[in-house]
C-alpha positions as a Markdown table, in Angstrom:
| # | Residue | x | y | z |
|---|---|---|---|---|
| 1 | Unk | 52.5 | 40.0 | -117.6 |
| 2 | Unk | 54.3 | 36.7 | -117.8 |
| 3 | Unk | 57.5 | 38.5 | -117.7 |
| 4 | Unk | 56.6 | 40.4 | -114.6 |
| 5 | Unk | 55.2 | 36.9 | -113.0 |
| 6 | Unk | 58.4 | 35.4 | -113.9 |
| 7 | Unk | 60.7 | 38.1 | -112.4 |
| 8 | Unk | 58.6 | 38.2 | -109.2 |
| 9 | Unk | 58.5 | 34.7 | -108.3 |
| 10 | Unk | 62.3 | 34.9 | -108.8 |
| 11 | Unk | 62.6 | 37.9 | -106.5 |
| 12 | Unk | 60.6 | 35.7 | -104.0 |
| 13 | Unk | 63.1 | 33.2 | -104.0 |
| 14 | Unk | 66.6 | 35.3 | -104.0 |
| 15 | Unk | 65.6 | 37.8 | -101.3 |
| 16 | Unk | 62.4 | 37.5 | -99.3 |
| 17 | Unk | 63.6 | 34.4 | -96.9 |
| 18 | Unk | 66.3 | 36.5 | -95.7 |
| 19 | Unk | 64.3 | 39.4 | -95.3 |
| 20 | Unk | 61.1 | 37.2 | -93.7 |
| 21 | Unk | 63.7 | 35.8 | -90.8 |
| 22 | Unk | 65.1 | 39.7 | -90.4 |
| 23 | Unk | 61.2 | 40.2 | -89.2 |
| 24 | Unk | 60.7 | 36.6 | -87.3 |
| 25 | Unk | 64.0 | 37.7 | -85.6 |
| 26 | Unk | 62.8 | 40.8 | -84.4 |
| 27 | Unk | 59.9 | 39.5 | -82.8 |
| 28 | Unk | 61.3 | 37.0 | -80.9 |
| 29 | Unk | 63.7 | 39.5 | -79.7 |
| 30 | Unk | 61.3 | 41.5 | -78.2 |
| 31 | Unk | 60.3 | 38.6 | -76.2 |
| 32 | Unk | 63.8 | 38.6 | -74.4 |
| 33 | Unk | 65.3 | 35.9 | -76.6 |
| 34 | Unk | 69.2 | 36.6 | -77.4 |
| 35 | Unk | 70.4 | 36.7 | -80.9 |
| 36 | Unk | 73.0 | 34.4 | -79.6 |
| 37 | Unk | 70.6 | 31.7 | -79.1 |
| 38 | Unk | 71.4 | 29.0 | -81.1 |
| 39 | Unk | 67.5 | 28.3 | -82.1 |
| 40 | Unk | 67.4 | 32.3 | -83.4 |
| 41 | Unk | 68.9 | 30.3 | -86.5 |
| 42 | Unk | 65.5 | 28.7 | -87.2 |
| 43 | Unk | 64.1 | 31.8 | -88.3 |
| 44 | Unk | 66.5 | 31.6 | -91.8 |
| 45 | Unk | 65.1 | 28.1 | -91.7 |
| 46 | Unk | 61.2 | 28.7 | -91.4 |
| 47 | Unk | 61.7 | 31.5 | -93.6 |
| 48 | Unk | 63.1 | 29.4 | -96.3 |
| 49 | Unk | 60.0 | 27.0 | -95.8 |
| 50 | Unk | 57.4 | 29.1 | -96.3 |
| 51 | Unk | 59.1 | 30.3 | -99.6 |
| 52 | Unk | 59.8 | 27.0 | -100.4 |
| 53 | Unk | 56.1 | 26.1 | -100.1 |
| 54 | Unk | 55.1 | 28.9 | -101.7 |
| 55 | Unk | 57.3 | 27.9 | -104.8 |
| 56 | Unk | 56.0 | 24.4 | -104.4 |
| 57 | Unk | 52.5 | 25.5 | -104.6 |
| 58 | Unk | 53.1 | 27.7 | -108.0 |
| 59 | Unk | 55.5 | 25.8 | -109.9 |
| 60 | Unk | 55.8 | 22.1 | -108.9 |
| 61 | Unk | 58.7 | 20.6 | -106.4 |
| 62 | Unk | 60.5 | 19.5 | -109.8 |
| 63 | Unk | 60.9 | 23.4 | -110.4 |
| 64 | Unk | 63.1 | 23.7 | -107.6 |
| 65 | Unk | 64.7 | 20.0 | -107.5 |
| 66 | Unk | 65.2 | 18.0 | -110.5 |
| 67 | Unk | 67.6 | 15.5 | -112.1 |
| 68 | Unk | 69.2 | 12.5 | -110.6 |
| 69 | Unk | 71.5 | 11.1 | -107.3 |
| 70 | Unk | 73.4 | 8.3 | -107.2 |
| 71 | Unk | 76.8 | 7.4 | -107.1 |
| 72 | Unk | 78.0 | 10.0 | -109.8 |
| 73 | Unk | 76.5 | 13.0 | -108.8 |
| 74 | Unk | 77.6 | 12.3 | -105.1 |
| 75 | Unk | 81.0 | 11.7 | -106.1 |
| 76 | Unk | 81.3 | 15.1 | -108.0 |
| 77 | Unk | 79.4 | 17.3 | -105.4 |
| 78 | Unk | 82.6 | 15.8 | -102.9 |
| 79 | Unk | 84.9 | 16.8 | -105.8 |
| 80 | Unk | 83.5 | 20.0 | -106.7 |
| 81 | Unk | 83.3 | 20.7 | -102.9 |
| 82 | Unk | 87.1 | 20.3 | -102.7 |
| 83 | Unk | 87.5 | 22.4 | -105.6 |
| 84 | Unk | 85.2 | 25.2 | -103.7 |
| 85 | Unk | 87.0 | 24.6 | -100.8 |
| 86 | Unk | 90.7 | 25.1 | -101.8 |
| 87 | Unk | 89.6 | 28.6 | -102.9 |
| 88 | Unk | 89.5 | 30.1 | -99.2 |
| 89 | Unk | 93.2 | 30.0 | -98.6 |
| 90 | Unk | 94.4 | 32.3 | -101.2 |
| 91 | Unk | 91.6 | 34.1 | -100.9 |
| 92 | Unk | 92.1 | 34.9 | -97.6 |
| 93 | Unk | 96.0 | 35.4 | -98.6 |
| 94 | Unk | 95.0 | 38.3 | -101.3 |
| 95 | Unk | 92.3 | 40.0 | -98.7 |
| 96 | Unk | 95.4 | 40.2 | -96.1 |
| 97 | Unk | 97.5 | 41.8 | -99.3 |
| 98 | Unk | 95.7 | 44.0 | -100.0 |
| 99 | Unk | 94.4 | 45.3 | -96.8 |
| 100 | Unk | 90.5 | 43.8 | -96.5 |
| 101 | Unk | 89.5 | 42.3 | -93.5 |
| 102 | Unk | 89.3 | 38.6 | -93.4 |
| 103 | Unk | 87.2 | 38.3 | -90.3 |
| 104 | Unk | 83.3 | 36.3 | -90.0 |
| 105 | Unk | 80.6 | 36.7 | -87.7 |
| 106 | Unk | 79.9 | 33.6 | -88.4 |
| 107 | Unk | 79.6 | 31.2 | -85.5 |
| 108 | Unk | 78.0 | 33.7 | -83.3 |
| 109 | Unk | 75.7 | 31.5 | -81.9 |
| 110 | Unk | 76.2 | 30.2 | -77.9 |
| 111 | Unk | 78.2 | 27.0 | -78.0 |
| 112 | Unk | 75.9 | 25.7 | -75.0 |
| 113 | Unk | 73.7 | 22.5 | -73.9 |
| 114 | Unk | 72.2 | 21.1 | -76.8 |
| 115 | Unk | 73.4 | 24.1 | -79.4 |
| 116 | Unk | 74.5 | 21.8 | -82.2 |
| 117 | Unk | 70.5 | 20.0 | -83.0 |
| 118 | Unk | 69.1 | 24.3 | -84.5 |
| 119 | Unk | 72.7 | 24.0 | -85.5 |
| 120 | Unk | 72.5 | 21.1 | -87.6 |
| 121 | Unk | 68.9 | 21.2 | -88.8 |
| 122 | Unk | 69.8 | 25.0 | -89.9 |
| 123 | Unk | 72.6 | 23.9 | -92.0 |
| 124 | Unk | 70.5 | 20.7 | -93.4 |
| 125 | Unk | 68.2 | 23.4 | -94.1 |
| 126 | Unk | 70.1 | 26.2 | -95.5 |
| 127 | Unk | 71.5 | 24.0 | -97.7 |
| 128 | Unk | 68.3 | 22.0 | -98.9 |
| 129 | Unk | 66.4 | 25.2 | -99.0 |
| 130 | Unk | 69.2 | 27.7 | -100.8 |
| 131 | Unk | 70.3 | 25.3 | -103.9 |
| 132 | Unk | 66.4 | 25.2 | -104.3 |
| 133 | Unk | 66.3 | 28.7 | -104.2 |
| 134 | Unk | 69.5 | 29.8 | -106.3 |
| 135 | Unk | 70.3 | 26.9 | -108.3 |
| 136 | Unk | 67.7 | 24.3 | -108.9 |
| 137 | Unk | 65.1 | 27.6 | -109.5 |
| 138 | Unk | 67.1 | 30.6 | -110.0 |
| 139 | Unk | 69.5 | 29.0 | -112.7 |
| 140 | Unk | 66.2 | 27.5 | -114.8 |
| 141 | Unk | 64.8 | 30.6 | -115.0 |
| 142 | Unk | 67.1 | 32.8 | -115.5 |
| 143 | Unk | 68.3 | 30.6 | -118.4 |
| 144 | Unk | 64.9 | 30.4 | -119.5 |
| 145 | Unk | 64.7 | 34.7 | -119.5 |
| 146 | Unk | 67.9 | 35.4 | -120.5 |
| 147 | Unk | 68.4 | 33.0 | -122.8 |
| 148 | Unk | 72.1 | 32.7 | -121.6 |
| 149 | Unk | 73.5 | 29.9 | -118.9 |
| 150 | Unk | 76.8 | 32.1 | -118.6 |
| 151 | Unk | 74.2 | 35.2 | -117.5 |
| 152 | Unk | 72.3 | 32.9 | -115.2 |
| 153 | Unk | 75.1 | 31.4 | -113.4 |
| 154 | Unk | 76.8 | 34.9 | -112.6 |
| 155 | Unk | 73.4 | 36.2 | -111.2 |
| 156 | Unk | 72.4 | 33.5 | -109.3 |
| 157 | Unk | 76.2 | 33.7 | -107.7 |
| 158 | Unk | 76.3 | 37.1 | -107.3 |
| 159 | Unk | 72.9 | 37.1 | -105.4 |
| 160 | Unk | 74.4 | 34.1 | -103.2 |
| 161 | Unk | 77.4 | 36.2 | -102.5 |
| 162 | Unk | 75.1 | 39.3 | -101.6 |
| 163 | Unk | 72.9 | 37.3 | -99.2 |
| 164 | Unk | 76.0 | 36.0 | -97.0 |
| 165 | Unk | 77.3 | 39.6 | -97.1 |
| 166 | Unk | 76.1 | 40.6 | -93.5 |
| 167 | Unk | 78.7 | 37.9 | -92.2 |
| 168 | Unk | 81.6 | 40.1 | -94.0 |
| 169 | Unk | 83.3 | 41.2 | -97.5 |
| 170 | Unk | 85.5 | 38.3 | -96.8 |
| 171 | Unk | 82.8 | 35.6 | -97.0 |
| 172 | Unk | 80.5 | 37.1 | -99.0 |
| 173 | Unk | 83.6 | 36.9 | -102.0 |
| 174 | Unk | 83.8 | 33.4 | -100.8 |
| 175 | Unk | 80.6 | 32.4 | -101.3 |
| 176 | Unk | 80.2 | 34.1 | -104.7 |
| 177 | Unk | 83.2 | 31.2 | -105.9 |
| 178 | Unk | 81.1 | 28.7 | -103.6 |
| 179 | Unk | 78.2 | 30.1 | -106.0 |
| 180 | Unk | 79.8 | 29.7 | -109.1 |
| 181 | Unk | 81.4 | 26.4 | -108.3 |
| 182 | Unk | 77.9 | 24.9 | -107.4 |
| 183 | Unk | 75.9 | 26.3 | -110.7 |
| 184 | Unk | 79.1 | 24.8 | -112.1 |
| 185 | Unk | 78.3 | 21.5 | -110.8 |
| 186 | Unk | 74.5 | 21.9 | -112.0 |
| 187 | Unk | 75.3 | 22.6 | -115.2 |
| 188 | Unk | 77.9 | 19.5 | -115.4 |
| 189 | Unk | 74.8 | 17.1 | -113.2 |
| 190 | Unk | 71.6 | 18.9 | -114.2 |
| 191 | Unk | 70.9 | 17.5 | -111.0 |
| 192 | Unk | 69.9 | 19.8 | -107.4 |
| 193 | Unk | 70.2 | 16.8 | -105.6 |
| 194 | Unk | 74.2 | 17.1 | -106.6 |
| 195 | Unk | 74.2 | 20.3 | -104.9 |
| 196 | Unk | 72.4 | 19.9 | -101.9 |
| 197 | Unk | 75.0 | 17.1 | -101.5 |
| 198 | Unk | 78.0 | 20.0 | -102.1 |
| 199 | Unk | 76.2 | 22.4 | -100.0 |
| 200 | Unk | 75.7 | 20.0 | -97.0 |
| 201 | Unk | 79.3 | 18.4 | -96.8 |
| 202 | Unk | 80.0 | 22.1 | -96.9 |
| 203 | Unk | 77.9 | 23.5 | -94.4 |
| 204 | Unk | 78.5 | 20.4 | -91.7 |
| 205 | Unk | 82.4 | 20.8 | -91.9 |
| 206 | Unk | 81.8 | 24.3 | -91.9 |
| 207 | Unk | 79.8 | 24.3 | -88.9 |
| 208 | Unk | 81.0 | 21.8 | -86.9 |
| 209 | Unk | 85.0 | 21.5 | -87.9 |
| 210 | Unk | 85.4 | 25.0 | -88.6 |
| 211 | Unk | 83.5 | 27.0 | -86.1 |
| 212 | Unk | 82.6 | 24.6 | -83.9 |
């Protein structure tokens, strides 16, 4: 029964926030409300809360973030980052090789009026939310079940890859490194906080350098 409890609560984390936003999406659809619409992204982000909470109210915040922030752990979530980072050129050099595409949806959204504020708190958001959900949780209990950190890492990666798959193979390979790179960084920091830090530089360059 614990086993089962354990499993679920993971499966509650790794895949119902994407799934819960597929449905608040859909009913604000229906209302006439384009997908381009920059605030459609705060579906992802309420989503995201509600697990969160959820979490919160079963296993304690310091399930989900743990460990310290200061000076250290900032300057290795830059560092890591950069090492994350440098992985996109030849990836997208060995997708062109060999014939996969390299294109993203992302940065769909209009670029209109006041686009970048459900821009911004979405990626402040996605980041927070998603190294609770895949790193800070995932990682502790998988470790914990499987008695193996090598195990953990790769699952918790290859879930993080899967969820950005409906932006394209290209990115979805991307962020499986991006994955393994940030439970990298946990294991070196044993600190969330360390990858919220590497998931937010990401996400803000990302977002508004990238595809702005």
């Amino acid at each position: 029964m614990n086993l089962l409890y354990s499993v679920a609560k993971l499966l509650l984390a790794l895949l119902v926030p994407p799934l819960l936003a597929s449905v608040f999406r859909s009913l604000i659809s229906n209302m006439n409300v384009s997908n381009s619409d920059p605030y459609m992204v705060l579906c992802y982000t309420a989503s995201q809360l509600l697990v969160f909470l959820a979490l919160w109210r079963m296993d304690g915040f310091v399930a989900m973030y743990h460990g310290k922030l200061g000076l250290r752990e900032v300057a290795l979530a830059v560092g890591f980052w950069l090492v994350a980072f440098s992985a996109w050129y030849p990836l997208n050099l060995l997708f062109s090789f060999i014939g996969l595409p390299t294109q993203s949806s992302w940065g769909w959204w209009e670029k209109e009026g006041f686009w970048f504020i459900p821009i911004a708190l979405w990626a402040i958001g996605a980041a927070f939310f998603e190294e609770a959900f895949f790193r800070g949780y995932a990682i502790s209990q998988l470790t914990n079940l499987l008695r193996s950190p090598i195990a953990a890492l790769l699952i918790s990666s290859v879930a993080f890859g899967l969820l950005h798959g409906r932006f394209g193979i290209f990115l979805s390979v991307y962020t499986f490194v991006f994955g393994l790179v940030a439970g990298l960084l946990y294991f070196k920091t044993r600190s969330t906080w360390a990858c919220f830090v590497y998931h937010l530089v990401n996400n803000l360059i990302v977002d508004f350098v990238i595809y702005k």
